[in-house]
C-alpha positions in Angstrom: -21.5 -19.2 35.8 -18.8 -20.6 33.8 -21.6 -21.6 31.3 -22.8 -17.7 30.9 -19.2 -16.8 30.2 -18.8 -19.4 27.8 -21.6 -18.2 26.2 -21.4 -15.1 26.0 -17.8 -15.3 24.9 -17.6 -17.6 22.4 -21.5 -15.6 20.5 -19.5 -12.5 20.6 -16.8 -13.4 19.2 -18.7 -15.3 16.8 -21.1 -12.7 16.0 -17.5 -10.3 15.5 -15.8 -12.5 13.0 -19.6 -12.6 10.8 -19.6 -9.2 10.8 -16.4 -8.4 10.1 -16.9 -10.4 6.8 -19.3 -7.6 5.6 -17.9 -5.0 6.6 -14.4 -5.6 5.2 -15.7 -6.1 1.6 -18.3 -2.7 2.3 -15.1 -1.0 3.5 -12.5 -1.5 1.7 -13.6 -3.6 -1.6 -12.0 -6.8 -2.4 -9.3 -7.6 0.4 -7.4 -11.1 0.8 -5.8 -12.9 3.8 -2.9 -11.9 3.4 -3.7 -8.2 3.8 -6.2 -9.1 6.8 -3.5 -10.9 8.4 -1.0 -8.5 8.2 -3.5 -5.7 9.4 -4.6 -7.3 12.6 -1.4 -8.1 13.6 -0.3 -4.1 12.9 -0.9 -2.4 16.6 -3.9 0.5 16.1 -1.2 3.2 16.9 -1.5 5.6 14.0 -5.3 4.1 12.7 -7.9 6.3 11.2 -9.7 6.8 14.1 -13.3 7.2 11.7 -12.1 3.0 10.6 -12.1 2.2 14.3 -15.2 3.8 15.1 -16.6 2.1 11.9 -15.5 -1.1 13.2 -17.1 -0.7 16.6 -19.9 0.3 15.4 -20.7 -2.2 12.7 -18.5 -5.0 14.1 -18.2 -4.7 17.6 -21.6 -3.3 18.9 -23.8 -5.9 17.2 -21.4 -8.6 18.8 -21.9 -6.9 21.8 -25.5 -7.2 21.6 -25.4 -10.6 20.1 -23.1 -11.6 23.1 -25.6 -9.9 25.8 -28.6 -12.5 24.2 -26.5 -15.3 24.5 -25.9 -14.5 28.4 -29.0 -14.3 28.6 -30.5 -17.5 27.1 -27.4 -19.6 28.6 -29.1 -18.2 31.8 -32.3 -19.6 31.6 -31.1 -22.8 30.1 -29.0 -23.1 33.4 -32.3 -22.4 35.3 -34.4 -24.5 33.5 -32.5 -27.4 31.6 -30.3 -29.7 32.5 -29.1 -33.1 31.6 -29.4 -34.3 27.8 -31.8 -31.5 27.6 -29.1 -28.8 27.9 -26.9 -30.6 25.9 -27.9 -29.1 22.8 -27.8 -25.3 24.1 -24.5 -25.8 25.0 -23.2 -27.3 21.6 -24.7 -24.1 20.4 -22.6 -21.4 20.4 -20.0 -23.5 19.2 -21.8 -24.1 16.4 -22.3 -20.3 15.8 -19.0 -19.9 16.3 -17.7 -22.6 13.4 -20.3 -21.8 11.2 -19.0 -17.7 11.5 -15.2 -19.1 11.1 -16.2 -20.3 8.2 -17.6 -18.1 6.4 -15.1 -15.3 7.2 -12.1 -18.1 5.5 -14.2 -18.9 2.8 -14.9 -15.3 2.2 -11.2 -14.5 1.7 -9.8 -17.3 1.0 -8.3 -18.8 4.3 -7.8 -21.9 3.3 -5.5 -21.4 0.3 -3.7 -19.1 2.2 -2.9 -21.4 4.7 -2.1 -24.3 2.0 0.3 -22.0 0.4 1.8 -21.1 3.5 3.4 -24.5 4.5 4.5 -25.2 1.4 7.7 -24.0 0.6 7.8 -22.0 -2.5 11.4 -21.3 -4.4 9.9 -18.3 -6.4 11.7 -15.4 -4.9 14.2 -17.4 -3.8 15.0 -18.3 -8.1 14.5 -14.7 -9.0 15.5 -12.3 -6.2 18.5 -10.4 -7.6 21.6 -8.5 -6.2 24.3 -6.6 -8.1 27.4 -6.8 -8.2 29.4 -5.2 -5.6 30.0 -1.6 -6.9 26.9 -0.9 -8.8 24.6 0.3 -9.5 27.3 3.3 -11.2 25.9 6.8 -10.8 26.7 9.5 -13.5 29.6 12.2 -11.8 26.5 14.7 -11.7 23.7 13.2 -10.1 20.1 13.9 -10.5 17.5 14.6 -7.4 14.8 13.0 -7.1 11.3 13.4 -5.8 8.9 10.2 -5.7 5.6 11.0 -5.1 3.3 8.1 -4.0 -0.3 9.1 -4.7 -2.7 6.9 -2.1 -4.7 4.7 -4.7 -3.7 6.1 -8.0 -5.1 4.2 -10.5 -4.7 4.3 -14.7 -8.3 3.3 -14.6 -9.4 7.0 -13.1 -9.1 8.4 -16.9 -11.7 8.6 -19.5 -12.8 5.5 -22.0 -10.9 8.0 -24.8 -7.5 8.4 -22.6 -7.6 4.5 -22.1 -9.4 4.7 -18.4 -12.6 3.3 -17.0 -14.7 5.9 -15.7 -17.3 7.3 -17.8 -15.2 10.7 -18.1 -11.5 11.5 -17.3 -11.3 12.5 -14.0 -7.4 13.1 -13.7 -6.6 15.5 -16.2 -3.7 16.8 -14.9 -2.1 13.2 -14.5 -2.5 12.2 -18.1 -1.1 15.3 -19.4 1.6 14.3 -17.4 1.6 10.7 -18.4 1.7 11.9 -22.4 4.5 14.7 -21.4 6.6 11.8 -19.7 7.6 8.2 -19.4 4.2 6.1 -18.7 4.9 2.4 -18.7 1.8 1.1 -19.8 -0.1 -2.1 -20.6 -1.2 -1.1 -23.3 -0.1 1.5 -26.4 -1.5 4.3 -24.6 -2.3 5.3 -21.0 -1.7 2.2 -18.3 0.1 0.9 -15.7 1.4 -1.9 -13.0 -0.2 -5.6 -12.7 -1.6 -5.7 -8.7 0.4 -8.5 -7.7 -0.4 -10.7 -4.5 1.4 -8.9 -1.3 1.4 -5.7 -2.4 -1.9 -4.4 -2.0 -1.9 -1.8 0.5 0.1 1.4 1.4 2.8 -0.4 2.9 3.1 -3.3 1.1 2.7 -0.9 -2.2 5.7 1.3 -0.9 8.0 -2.1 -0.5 7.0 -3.2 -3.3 8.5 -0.3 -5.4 11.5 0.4 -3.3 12.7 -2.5 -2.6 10.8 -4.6 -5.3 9.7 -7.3 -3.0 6.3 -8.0 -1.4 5.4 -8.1 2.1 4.5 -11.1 3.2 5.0 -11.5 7.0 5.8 -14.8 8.3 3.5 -17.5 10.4 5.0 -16.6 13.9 7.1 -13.8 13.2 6.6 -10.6 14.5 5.3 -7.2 13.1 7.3 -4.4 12.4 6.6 -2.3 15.4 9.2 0.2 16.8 12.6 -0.7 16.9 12.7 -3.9 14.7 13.9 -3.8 11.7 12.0 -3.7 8.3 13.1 -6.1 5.6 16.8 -5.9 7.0 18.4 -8.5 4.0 16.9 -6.7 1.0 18.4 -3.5 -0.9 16.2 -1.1 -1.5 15.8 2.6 -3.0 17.2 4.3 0.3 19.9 1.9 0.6 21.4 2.4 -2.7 21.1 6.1 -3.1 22.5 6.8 0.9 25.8 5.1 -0.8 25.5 7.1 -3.1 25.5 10.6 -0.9 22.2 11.5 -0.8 20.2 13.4 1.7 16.8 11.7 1.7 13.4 12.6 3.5 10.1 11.0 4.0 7.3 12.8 4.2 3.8 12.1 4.8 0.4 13.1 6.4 -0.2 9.9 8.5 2.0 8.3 11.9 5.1 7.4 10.0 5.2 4.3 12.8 2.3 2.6 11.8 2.6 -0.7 9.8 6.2 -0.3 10.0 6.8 2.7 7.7 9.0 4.4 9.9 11.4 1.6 10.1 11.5 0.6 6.6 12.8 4.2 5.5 15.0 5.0 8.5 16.2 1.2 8.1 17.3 1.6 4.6 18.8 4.5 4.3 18.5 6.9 7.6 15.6 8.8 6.4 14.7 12.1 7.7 11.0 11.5 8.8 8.4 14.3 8.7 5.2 12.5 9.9 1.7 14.1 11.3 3.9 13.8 15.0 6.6 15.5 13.6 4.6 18.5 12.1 2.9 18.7 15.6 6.4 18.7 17.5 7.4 21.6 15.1 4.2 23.5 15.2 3.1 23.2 11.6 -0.3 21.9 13.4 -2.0 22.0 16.6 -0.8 19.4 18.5 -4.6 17.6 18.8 -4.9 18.4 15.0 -6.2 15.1 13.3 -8.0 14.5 10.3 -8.6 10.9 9.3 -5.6 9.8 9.2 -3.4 13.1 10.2 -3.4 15.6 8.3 -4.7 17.0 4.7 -2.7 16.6 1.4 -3.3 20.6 0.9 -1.0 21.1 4.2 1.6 17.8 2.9 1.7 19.4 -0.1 2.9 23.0 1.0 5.4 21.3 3.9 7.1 19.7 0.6 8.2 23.0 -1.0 9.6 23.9 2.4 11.4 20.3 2.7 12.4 20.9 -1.0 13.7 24.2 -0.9 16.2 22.9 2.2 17.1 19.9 0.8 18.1 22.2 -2.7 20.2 24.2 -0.5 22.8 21.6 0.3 25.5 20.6 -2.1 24.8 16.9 -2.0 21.8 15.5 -4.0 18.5 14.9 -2.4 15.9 12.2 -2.7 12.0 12.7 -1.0 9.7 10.5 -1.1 6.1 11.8 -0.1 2.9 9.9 0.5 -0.6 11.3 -0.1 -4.0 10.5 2.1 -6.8 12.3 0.7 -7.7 9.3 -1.6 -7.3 6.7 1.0 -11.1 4.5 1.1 -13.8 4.3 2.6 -14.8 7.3 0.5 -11.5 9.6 0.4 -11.4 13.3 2.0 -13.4 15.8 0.9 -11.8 19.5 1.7 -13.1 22.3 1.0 -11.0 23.1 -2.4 -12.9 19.7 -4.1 -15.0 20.3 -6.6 -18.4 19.1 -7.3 -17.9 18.1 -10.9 -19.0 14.4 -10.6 -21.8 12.6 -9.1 -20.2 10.6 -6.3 -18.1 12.0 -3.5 -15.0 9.8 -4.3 -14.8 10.7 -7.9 -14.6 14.5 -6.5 -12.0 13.4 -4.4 -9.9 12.4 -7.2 -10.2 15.3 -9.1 -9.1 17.2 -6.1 -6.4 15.3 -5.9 -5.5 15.0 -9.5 -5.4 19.3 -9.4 -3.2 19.4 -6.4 -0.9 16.7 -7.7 -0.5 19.3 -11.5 -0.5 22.4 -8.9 2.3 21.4 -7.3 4.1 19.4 -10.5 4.4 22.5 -12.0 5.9 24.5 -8.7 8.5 22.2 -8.9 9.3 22.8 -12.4 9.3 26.1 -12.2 12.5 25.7 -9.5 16.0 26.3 -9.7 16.8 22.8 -9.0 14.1 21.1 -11.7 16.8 20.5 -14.4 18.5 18.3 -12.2 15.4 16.5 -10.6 13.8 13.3 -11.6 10.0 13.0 -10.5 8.3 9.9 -10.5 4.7 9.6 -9.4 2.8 6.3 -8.5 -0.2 5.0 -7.1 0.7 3.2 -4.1 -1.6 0.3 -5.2 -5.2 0.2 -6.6 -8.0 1.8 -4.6 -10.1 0.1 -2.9 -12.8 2.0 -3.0 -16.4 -0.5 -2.9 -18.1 2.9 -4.8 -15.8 1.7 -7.8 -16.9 -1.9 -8.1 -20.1 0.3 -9.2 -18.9 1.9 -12.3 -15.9 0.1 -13.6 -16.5 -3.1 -15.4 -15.0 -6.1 -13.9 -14.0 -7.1 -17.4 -11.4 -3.9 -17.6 -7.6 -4.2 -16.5 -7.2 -1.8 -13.6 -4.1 -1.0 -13.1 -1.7 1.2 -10.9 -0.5 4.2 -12.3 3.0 6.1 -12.5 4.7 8.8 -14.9 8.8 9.2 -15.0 9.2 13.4 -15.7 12.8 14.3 -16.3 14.1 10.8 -16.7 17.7 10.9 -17.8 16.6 7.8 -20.4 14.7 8.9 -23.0 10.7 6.8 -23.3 11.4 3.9 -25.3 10.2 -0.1 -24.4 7.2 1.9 -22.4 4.4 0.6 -23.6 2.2 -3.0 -24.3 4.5 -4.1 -21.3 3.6 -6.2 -18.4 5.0 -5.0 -15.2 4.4 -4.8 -11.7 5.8 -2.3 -8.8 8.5 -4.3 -9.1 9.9 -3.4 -11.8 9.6 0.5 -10.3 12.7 0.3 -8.9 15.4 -0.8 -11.1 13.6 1.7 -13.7 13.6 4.6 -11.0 17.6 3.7 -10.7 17.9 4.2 -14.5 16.0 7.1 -15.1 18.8 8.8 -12.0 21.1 7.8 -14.9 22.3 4.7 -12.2 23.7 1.7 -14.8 23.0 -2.0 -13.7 24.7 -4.3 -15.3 22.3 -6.8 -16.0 19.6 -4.3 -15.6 17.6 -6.3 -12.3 17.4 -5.7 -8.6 15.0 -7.3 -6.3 12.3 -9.1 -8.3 12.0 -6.1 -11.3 13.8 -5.4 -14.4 14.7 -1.7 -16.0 11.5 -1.4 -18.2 13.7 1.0 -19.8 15.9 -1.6 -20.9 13.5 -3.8 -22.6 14.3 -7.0 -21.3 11.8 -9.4 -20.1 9.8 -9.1 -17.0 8.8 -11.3 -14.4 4.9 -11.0 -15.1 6.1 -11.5 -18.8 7.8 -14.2 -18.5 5.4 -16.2 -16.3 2.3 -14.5 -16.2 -0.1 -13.1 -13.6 -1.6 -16.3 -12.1 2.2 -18.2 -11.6 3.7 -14.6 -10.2 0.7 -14.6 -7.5 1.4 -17.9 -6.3 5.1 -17.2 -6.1 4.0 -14.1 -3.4 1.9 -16.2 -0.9 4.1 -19.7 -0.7 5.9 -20.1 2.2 9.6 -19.0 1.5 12.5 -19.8 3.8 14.9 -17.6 1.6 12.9 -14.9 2.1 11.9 -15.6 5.8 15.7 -16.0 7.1 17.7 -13.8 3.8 15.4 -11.0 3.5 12.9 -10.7 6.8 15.4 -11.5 9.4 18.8 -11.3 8.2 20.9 -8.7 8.5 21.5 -5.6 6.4 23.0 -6.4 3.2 
């Protein structure tokens, strides 16, 4: 008996990890450890339930299947082998097992991880940055502001003519905005953000820019699940602007609580949070309503101007950040106000989104309290859409986009800069009209200011090692410490 379970165990599990190393890559495009670490440590609370099926499906029902074969073979081997004979179908599944291992580290890169890991790495110890007590100074009238992270908003999305890399410009309406604003580019026209190590999904994108610092969870720490605190020794956007009397809000389609979101904004800087549970509990939705993730970006966009209008009615100054959903991968959401304008479903996802995103760009202009709002909008990090791997050639930059609309710095220094969503938060700080005196917080720089970056000054390849090392400055200053 203990042979069958042994068996059967150790196949399925096996036959698990195998396929998990296609279906990753099918899923969600080029992924690393670091992100596949952090994710199977995140509880499922919150999950697209259409990835979990997907999973199952692909992953767990061939294991399944696989595991039900080997129960059945170690069967007859204990009915009809035994001594040196049955040695070899017991060394079996151990060999499947191995064999599955590794492939799945080779595949994404285990191994280096690991080395990096424990080897302590100085990099963000040598460059993390505080200011002074005191700053950063606000101006006596300060400026709102509304950041808008758009799920997988890449500069490649545009046209070979606006700079892009799909065979026609797809977002329109975001590079009319990126000419009428501030778009820190790589280049001299349309560009964006370096994807640096860490920072490659949603919540390691939203760290990344607001408290310019990747996420990079520690061997034998714990995941930020409810009640622990998120990053408690860094500063970041809410920290700084709660100081300064703001009201701030979060707002988002998705469970707020899951990988941590929740308790990065509430943790820096007492957010109000608006999540799919909280538009449930105040019967904006059906309390069973779901789709993918929670709910649609038409429905986030429209609880925004209501969360807008309330925050505009107070005397203090307001700060909302809002995260889209309908571009998230495998494939995006397709609602029924998507056009059918391009060949393949996620490209018509875009250009939904890219309408919606103008649509509601110019309802905020059209407000009362426009003159005195800042808008920044940002891709969260770069899609990871397989579909893309398709049609954008591997030789082309991609990049994560952003526009700065009623900065209180004029554009200048904006573009052939390299920059990462790091540097998205000092620059967010100075386009509120905030003054740093040495223009640096976290690991970015003011790109307003002109002044070297961190990707400039090393380069891509030293900056990526720098993320994945194992840091004790950041592991006892920044993940555990206490609130600065």
């Amino acid at each position: 008996m203990f042979f069958v379970l042994y068996a059967v165990i150790t196949v399925l599990l096996a036959a698990a990890v195998f396929c998990a190393s296609f279906w990753a890559p099918a899923t969600f495009g080029e992924v690393w450890a670091d992100q596949i670490l952090f994710q199977i440590r995140v509880p499922l609370k919150g999950a697209d339930l259409g990835l979990v099926r997907s999973f199952a499906l692909r992953c767990l029902l061939p294991a399944a299947c696989a595991g039900a074969g080997a129960g059945a073979g170690a069967v007859w081997v204990c009915h009809n082998l035994s001594g040196p004979a049955a040695v070899l179908p017991a060394l079996l599944p151990l060999a499947l097992a191995a064999l599955a291992l590794m492939f799945f580290a080779r595949r994404f890169g285990l191994a280096a991880y690991a080395r990096a890991a424990l080897t302590e790495n100085t990099f963000i110890a040598d460059h993390y940055c505080l200011p002074p007590a005191g700053e950063p100074l606000f101006p006596p009238r300060r400026r709102n502001l509304l950041y808008i992270f758009l799920e997988s908003m890449e500069s490649s999305f545009a046209g070979p003519d606006e700079g892009g890399a799909l065979p026609g410009n797809v977002i329109p309406e975001l590079t009319a905005l990126a000419a009428l604003g501030v778009n820190f580019s790589h280049t001299g026209g349309l560009g964006g953000a370096a994807a640096v190590r860490q920072t490659g999904w949603t919540v390691a994108g939203m760290c990344a820019q607001h408290a310019a610092l990747p996420l990079n969870v520690p061997f034998g720490a714990k995941v930020h699940g409810a009640g622990q605190p998120f990053l408690p020794g860094a500063l970041a956007l809410g920290d700084v602007l709660a100081a300064a009397g703001y009201n701030q809000t979060l707002l988002l389609g998705s469970d707020a609580a899951y990988s941590g979101r929740r308790n990065f904004y509430t943790g820096h800087g007492g957010f109000r949070v608006l999540d799919v549970r909280a538009a449930a509990a105040a019967g904006l939705i059906p309390p069973d309503y779901r789709v993918r993730w929670g709910f649609e970006d038409e429905k986030l966009y429209a609880y925004a101007k209501q969360e807008l209008r309330r925050l505009a009615e107070a005397e203090a100054p307001f700060h909302l950040t809002m995260l889209t959903v309908d571009t998230h991968t495998p494939g995006g959401y397709l609602c029924a106000r998507c056009p059918n304008l391009w060949p393949r479903r996620y490209l018509n996802v875009l250009a939904c989104a890219d309408r919606q995103i103008g649509d509601f760009i110019r309802w905020v202009q059209a407000q009362d309290f426009a003159a005195d709002t800042t808008i920044v909008v940002a891709g969260d990090h770069l899609s990871m859409e397989p579909s893309l791997e398709k049609i954008i050639d591997k030789n082309y930059q991609r990049t994560v986009f952003n526009v700065f609309l009623g900065s209180a710095v004029p554009a200048q220094n904006h573009k052939n800069r390299l920059f990462t969503m790091f540097d998205l938060l000092p620059t967010t700080l100075a386009a509120l009209g905030a003054r740093l005196t040495d223009e640096r917080l976290g690991l970015g720089v003011n790109l307003f200011a002109g002044i070297p970056t961190l990707l400039e000054t090393h380069g891509l390849e030293a900056l990526n090692r720098g993320m994945i090392g194992h840091s004790a400055y950041y592991r006892q200053k920044l993940f555990s410490a206490a609130s600065p």
